[in-house]
Chimera marker file (.cmm) of the C-alpha trace (Angstrom):
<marker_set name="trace">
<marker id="1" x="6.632" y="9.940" z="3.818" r="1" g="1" b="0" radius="0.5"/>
<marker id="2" x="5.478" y="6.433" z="4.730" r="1" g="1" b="0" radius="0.5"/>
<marker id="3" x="2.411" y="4.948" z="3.863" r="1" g="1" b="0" radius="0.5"/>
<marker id="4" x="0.398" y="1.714" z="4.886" r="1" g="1" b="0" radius="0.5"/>
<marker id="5" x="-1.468" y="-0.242" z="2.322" r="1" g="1" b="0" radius="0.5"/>
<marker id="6" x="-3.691" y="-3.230" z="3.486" r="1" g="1" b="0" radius="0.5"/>
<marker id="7" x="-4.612" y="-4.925" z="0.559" r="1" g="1" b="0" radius="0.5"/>
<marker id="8" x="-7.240" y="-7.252" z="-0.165" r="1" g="1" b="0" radius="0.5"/>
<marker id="9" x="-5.499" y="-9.817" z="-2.435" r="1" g="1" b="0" radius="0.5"/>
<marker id="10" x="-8.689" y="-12.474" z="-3.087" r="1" g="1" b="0" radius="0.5"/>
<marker id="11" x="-11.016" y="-9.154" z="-3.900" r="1" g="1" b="0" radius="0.5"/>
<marker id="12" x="-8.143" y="-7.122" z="-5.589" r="1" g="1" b="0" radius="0.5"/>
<marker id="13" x="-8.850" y="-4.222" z="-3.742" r="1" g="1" b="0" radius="0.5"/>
<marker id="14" x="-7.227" y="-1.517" z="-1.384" r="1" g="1" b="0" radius="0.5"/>
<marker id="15" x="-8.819" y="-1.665" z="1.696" r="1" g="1" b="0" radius="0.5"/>
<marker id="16" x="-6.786" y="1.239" z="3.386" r="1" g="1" b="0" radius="0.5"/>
<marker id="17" x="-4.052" y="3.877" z="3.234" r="1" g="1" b="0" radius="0.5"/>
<marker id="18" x="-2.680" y="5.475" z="6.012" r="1" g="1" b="0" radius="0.5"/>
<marker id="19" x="0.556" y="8.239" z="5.183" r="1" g="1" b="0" radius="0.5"/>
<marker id="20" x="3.238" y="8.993" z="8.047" r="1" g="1" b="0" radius="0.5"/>
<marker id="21" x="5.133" y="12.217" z="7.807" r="1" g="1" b="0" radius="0.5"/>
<marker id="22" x="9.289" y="10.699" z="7.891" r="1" g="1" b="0" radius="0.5"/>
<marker id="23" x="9.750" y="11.817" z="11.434" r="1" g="1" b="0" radius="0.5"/>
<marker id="24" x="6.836" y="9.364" z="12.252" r="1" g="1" b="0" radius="0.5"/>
<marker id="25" x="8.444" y="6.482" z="11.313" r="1" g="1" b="0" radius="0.5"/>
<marker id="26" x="8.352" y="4.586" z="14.604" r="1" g="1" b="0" radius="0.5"/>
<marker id="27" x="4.762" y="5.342" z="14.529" r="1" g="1" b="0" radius="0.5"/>
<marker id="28" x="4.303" y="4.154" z="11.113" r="1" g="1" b="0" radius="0.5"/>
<marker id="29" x="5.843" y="0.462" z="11.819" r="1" g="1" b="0" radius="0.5"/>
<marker id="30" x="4.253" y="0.015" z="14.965" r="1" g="1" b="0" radius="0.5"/>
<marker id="31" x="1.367" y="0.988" z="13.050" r="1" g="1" b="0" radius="0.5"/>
<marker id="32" x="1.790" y="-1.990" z="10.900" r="1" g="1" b="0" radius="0.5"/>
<marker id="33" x="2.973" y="-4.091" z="13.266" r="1" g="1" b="0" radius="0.5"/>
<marker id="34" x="-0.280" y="-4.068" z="14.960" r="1" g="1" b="0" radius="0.5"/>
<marker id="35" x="-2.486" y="-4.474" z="11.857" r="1" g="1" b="0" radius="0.5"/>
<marker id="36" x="-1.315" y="-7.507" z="10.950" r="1" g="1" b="0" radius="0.5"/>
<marker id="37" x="-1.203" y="-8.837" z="14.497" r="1" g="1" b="0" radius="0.5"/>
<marker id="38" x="-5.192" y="-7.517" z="14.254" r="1" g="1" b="0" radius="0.5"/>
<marker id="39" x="-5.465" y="-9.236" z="10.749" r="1" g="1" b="0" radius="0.5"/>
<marker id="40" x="-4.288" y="-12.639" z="12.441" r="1" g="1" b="0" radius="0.5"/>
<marker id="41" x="-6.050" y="-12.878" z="15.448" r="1" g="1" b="0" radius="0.5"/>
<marker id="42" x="-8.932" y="-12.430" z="13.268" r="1" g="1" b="0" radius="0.5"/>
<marker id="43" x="-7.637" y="-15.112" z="10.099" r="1" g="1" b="0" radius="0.5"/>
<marker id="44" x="-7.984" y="-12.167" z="7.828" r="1" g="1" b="0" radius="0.5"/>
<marker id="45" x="-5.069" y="-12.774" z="4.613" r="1" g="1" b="0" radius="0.5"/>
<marker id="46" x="-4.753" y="-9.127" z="3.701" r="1" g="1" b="0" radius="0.5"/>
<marker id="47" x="-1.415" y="-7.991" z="2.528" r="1" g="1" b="0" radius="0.5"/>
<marker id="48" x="0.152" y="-5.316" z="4.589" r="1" g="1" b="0" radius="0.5"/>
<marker id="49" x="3.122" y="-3.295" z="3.444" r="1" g="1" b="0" radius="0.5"/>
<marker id="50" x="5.003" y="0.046" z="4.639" r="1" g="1" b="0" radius="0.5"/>
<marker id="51" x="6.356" y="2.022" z="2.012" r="1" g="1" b="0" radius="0.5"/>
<marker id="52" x="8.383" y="4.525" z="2.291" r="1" g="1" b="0" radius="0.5"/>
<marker id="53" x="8.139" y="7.435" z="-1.057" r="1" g="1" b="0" radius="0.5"/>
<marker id="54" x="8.281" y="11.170" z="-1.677" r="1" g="1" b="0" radius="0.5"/>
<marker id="55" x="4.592" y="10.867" z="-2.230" r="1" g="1" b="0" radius="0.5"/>
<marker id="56" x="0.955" y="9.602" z="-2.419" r="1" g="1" b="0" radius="0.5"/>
<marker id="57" x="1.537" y="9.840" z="-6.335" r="1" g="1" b="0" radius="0.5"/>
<marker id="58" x="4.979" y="8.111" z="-6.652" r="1" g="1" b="0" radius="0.5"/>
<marker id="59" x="3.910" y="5.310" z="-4.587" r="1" g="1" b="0" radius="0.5"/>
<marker id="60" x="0.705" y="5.287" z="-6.826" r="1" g="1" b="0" radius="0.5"/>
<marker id="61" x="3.160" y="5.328" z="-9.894" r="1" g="1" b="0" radius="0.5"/>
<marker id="62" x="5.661" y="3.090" z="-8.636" r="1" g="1" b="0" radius="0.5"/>
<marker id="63" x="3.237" y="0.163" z="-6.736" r="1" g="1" b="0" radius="0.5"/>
<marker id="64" x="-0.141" y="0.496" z="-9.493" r="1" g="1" b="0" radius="0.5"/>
<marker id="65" x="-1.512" y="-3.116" z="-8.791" r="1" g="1" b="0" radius="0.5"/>
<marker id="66" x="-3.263" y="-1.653" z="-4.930" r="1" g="1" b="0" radius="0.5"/>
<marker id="67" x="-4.757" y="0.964" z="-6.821" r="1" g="1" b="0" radius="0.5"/>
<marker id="68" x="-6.020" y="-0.337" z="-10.105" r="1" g="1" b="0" radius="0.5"/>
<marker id="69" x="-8.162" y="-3.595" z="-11.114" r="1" g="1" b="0" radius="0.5"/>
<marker id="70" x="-6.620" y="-6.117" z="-13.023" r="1" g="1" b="0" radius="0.5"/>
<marker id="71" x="-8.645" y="-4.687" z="-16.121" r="1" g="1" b="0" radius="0.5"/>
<marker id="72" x="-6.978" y="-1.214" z="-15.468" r="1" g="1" b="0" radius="0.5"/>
<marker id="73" x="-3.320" y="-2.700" z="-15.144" r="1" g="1" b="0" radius="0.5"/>
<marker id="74" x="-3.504" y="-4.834" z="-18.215" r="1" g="1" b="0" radius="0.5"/>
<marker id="75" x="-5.322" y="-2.533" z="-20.183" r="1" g="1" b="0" radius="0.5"/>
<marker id="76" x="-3.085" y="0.724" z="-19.671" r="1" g="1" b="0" radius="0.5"/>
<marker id="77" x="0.574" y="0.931" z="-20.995" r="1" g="1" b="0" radius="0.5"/>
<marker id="78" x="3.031" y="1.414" z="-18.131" r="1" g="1" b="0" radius="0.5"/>
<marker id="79" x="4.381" y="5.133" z="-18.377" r="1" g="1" b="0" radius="0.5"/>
<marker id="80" x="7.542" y="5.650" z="-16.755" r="1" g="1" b="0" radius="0.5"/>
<marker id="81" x="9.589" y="8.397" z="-15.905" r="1" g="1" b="0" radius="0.5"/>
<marker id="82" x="12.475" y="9.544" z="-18.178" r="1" g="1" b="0" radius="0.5"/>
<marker id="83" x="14.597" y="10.820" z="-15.564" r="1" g="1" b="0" radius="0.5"/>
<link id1="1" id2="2" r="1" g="1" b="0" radius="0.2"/>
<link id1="2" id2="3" r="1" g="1" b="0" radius="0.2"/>
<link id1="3" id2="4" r="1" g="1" b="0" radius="0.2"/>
<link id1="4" id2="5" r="1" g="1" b="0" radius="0.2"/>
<link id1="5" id2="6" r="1" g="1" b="0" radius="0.2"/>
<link id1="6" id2="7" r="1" g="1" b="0" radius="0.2"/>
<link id1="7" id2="8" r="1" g="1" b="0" radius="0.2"/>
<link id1="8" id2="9" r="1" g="1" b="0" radius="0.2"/>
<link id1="9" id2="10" r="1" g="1" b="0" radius="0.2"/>
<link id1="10" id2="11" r="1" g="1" b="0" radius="0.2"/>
<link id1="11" id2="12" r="1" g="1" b="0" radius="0.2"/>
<link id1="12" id2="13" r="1" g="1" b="0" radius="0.2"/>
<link id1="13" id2="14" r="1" g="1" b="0" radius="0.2"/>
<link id1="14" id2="15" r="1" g="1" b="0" radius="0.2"/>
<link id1="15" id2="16" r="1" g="1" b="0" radius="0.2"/>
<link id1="16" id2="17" r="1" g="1" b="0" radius="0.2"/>
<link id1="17" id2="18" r="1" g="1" b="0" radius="0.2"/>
<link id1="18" id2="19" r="1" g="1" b="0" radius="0.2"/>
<link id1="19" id2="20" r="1" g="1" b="0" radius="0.2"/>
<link id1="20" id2="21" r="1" g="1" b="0" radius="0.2"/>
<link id1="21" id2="22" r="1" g="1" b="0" radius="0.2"/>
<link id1="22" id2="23" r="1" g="1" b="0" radius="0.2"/>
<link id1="23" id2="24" r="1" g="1" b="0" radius="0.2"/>
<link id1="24" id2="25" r="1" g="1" b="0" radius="0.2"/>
<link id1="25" id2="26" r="1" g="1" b="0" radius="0.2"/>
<link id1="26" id2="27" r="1" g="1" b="0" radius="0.2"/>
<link id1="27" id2="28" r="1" g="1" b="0" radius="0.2"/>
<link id1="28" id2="29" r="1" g="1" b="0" radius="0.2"/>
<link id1="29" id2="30" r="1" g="1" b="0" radius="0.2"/>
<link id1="30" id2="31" r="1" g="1" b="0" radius="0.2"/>
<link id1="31" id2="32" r="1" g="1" b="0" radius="0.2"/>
<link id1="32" id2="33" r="1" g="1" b="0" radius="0.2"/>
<link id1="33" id2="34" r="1" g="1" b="0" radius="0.2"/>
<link id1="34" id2="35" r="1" g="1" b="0" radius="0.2"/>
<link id1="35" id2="36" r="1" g="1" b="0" radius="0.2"/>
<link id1="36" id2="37" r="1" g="1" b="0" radius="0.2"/>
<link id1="37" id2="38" r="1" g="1" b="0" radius="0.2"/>
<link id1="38" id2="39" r="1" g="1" b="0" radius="0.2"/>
<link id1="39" id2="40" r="1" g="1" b="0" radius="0.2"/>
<link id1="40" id2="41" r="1" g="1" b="0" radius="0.2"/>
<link id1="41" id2="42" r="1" g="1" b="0" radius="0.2"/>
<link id1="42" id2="43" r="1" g="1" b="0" radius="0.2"/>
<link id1="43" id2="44" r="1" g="1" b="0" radius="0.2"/>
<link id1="44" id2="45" r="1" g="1" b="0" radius="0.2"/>
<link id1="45" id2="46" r="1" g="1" b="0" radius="0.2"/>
<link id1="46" id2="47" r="1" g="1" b="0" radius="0.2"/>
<link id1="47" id2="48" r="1" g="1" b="0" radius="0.2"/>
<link id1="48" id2="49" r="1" g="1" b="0" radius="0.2"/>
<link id1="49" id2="50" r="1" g="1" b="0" radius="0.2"/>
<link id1="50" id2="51" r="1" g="1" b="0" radius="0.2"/>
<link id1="51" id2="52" r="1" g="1" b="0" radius="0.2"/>
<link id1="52" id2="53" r="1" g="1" b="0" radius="0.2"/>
<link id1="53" id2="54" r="1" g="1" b="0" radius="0.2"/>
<link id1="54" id2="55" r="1" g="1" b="0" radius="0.2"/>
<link id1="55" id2="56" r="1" g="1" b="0" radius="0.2"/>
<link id1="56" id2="57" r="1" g="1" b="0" radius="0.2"/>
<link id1="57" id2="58" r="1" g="1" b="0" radius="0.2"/>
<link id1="58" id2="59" r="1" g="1" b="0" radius="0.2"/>
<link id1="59" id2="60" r="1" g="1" b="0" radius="0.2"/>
<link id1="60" id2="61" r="1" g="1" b="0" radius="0.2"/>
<link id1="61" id2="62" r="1" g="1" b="0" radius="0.2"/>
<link id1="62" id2="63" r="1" g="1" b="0" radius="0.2"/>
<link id1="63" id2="64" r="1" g="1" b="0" radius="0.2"/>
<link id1="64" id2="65" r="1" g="1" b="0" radius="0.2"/>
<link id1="65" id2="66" r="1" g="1" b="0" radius="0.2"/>
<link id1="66" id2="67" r="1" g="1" b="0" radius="0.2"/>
<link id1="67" id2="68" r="1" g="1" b="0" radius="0.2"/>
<link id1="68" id2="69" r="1" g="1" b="0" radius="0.2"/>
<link id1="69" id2="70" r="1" g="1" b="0" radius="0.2"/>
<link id1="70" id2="71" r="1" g="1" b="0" radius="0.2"/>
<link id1="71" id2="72" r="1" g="1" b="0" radius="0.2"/>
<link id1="72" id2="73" r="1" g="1" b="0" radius="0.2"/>
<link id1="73" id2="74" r="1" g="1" b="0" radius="0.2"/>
<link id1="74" id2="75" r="1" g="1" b="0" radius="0.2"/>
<link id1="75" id2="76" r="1" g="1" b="0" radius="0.2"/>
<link id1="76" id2="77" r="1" g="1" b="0" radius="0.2"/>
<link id1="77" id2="78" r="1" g="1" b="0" radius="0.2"/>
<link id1="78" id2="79" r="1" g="1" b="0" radius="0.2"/>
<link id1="79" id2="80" r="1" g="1" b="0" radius="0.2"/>
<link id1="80" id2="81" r="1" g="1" b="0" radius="0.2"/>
<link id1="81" id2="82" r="1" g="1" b="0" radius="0.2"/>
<link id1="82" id2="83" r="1" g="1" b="0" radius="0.2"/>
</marker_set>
């Protein structure tokens, strides 16, 4: 699956998540594509990414800082998988 993140990076907050099944992947960059042409016409400095994982969970795992506040990320001890 893919998923878009925009990403308030002054806030430090997830402004939306959008998933793409794999055979959308066109869909999914063009997607993103014309967000952050959107976010630049309108001199909005979100960070936009396209990631591609197994799942909403991994990515959660795997990319914590768009989901968590600082508190939360410094606070919590990073468990990672064994295998």
């Amino acid at each position: 699956m893919f998923f878009l993140i925009e990403y308030n990076r002054k806030e430090g907050r997830l402004v939306a998540i959008e998933s793409f099944h794999d055979s959308d992947r066109q869909k999914a960059e063009e997607s993103r594509l014309r967000l952050e042409l959107d976010l630049n016409v309108r001199g909005i400095d979100n960070e936009v990414v396209l990631l591609d994982a197994a799942s909403e969970a991994a990515v959660r795992r795997t990319h914590r800082r768009y989901f968590e506040t600082l508190a939360e990320l410094t606070t919590l001890p990073c468990k990672l998988d064994a295998g």
